[in-house]
One Martini backbone bead per residue (centre of mass of N, CA, C, O) as a GRO file, in nm:
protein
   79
    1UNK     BB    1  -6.276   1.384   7.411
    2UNK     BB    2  -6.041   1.341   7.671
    3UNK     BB    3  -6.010   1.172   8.000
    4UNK     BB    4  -5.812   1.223   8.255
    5UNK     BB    5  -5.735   1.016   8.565
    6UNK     BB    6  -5.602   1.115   8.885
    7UNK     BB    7  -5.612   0.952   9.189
    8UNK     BB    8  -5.849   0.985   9.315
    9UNK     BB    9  -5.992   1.019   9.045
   10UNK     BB   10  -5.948   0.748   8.941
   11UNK     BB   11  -6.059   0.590   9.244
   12UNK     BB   12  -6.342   0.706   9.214
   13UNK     BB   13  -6.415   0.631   8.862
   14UNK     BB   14  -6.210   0.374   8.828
   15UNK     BB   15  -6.033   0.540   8.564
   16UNK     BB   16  -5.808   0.667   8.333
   17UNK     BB   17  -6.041   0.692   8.133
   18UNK     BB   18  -6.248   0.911   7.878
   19UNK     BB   19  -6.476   0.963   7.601
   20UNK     BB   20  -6.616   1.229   7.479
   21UNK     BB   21  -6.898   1.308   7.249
   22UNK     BB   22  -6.838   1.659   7.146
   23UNK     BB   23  -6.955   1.879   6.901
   24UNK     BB   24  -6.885   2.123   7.122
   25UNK     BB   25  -6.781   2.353   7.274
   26UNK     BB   26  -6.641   2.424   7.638
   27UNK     BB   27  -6.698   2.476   7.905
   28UNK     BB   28  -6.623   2.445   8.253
   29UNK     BB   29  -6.902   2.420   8.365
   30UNK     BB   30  -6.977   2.213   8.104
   31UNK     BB   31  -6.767   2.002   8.175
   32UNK     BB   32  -6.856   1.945   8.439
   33UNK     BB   33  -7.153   1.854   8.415
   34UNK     BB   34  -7.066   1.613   8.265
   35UNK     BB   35  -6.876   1.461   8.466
   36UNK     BB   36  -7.107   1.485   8.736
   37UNK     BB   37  -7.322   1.275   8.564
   38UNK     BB   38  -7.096   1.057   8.549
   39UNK     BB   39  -6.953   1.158   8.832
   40UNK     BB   40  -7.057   1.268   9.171
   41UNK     BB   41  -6.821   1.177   9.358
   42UNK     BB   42  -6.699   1.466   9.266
   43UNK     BB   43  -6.775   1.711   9.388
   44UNK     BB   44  -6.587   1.758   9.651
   45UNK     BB   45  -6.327   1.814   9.445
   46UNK     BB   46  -6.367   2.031   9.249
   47UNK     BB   47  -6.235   2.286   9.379
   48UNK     BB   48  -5.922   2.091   9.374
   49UNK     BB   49  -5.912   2.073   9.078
   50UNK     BB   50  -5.717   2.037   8.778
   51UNK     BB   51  -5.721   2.179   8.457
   52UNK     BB   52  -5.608   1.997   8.182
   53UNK     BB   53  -5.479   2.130   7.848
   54UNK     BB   54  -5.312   1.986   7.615
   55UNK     BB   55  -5.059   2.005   7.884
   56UNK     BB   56  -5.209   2.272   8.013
   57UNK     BB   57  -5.329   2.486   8.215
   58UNK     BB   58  -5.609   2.596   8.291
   59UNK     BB   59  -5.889   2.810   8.283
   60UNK     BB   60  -6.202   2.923   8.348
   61UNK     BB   61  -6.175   3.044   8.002
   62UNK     BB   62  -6.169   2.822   7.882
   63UNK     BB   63  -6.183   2.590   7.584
   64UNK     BB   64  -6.310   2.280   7.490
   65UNK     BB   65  -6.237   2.070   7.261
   66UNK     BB   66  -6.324   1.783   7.076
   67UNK     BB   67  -5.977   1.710   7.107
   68UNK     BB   68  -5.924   1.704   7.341
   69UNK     BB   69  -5.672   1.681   7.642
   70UNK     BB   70  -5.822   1.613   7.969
   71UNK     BB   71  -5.696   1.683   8.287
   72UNK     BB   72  -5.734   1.569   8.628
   73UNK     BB   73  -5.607   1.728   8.894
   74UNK     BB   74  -5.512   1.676   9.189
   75UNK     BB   75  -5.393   1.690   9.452
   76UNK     BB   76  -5.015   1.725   9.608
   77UNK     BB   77  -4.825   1.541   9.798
   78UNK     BB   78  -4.590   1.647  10.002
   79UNK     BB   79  -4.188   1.638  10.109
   0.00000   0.00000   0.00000
């Protein structure tokens, strides 16, 4: 699975991307320990981050697939 990072949490992670072997479907509480032990200073934006699968927004009960393409998305300000 591809993990996309945009805004703040690109400049988290440092990356704009990054690629988990994970041979096994994953819940989103699964996918989040697996995120959270590779980037830690991701925990406190948790809360508001939205994830999406392969370019739809995902739900609490999403299975993300090892082919899934997974974007972390934070909130976005304007006006």
């Amino acid at each position: 699975m591809t993990l996309l990072y945009f805004a703040q949490v690109r400049r988290i992670t440092a990356l704009a991307s990054e690629s988990f072997n994970m041979g096994t479907p994953l819940t989103s509480d699964e996918l989040w320990q697996h995120v959270l032990q590779r980037h830690p200073d991701l925990a406190l934006l948790r809360p508001a981050i939205r994830l999406a699968r392969n370019g739809a927004f995902a739900s609490a009960e999403t299975v993300f697939n090892p082919g899934d393409e997974i974007a972390l998305i934070p909130p976005v300000s304007g006006g």
